[in-house]
Phi, psi and omega in degrees: 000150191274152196262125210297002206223352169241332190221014172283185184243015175270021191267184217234158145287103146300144194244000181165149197286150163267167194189119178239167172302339209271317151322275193308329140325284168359280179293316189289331166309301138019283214272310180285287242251014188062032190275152196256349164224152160203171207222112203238160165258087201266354179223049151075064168028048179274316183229117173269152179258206180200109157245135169339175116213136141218213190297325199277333195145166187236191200230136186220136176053024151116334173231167208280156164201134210294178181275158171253154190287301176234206187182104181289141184283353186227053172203145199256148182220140189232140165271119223197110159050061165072003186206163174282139203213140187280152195278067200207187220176120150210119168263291174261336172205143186313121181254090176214159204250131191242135172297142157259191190266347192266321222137302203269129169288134171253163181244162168240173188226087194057030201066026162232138189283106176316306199254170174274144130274317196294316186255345181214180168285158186265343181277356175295314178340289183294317167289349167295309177307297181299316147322331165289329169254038159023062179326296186334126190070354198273139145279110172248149174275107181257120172288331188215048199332291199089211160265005151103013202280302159341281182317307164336320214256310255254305185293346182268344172271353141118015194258150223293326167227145168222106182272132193230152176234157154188118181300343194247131193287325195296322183306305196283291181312323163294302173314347179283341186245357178280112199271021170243351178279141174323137109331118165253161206170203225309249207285018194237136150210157205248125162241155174271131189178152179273142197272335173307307172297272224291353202281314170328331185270334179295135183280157172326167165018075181241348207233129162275337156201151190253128154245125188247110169235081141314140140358166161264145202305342173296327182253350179237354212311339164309304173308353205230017182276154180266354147284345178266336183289306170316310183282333173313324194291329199267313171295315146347102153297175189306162142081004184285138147241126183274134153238144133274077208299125206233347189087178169216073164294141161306122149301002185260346154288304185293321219027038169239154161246111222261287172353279200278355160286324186306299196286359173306303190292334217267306161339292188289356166286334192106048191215135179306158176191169181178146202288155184207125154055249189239071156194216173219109164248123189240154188214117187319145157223046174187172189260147123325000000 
């Protein structure tokens, strides 16, 4: 596996240090033992640095920036118009971007967690998710961008295009500040639009392959529709393979089998299918 912190080629310019609770222990330690440096991760443990410190505050490029008084534990800072600022956004609904334990940050949406985090990084995730539709040379179709980590991977695998969606201006906005999400540009372009709308403007057989991580059907239950799966069949060349990320609700709560209605409908598109890990990976078996 490739090393998440040296050799992908998706990195970004940070324009300014992150601050995590795990950072800010870092420096205070710092700061109680009178040490004049210490060596820290200021972009989500992509890279360490070495920063001043002292009682007033420390210093990283030449500038100075204060201690923060206080500092949540599940939540990333940013520096923005003279002070540290939580990375979250709320227009219709609360957006913020959260630390994990690997580095690579995952996001919520009203306190519900987008990407998996607990047992593994989400971005190992994705990549593991992205090796099933063997990206290389490939058009993919990314459906629900996120923080763009699909895309990330899609691009360390060499594949020639990747058209992304992503419905939320707020998301798109989290990404901007993520030092593990693509910059988008040559073979990645991101437009903000619902994939539901937009998919329809995509040409017949226009795609080589699709990665789908929806919302959970409750909130999103369009994406899990049997006209929007028609339209995958329909942009999807012969022989395209899809994973669909579906989760693994209980069914003794949900009282849905979420998995296996995907792969039903995903049948009735015209497409083989057979449940994989917390998801459905289909493969086109006809022509459109």
């Amino acid at each position: 596996m490739l090393s998440m912190t040296t050799n992908m080629t998706m990195s970004m310019t940070i324009l300014g240090p992150l601050l995590t609770l795990k950072v800010h222990e870092q420096l205070q330690a710092a700061r109680r033992a009178g040490a004049a440096e210490v060596s820290c991760s200021l972009d989500l443990d992509r890279t360490t640095t070495t920063v001043s410190v002292d009682d007033d505050g420390w210093l990283w490029r030449g500038q100075r920036y204060p201690h923060l008084a206080k500092c949540k534990e599940r939540t990333v800072y940013y520096w923005s118009e003279g002070e540290f600022a939580p990375v979250s956004r709320y227009s219709s609904s609360l957006i913020k971007l959260v630390p994990t334990q690997w580095g690579t940050p995952t996001f919520e949406i009203d306190g519900i967690k987008m990407l998996v985090s607990e047992k593994l990084s989400p971005f190992q995730d994705a990549q593991t998710k992205v090796a099933l539709i063997e990206p290389r040379g490939k058009v993919v179709l990314d459906t629900c961008g996120g923080l763009g980590y699909f895309a990330a991977w899609c691009l360390e695998g060499g594949a020639a295009q990747i058209v992304s969606f992503e419905k939320n201006p707020d998301v798109i906005w989290l990404r901007s500040l993520n030092p593990w999400s693509p910059p988008v540009g040559g073979a990645l372009s991101l437009t903000q639009g619902d994939v539901a709308e937009k998919i329809v403007e995509l040409a017949d057989d226009s795609v080589d392959a699709i990665l789908h991580d929806p919302p959970r059907f409750g909130i999103a239950g369009e994406l899990y529709s049997q006209s929007f799966y028609d339209q995958f069949a329909r942009v999807l060349r012969r022989g395209g393979r899809m994973f669909h990320y579906t989760g693994t609700p209980n069914k003794l709560t949900t009282g849905r089998d979420v998995p296996n209605e995907v792969a039903t409908r995903l049948k009735h598109s015209g497409f083989k299918t057979r449940l994989h890990g917390d998801g459905v990976l289909a493969t086109k078996a006809g022509g459109r």
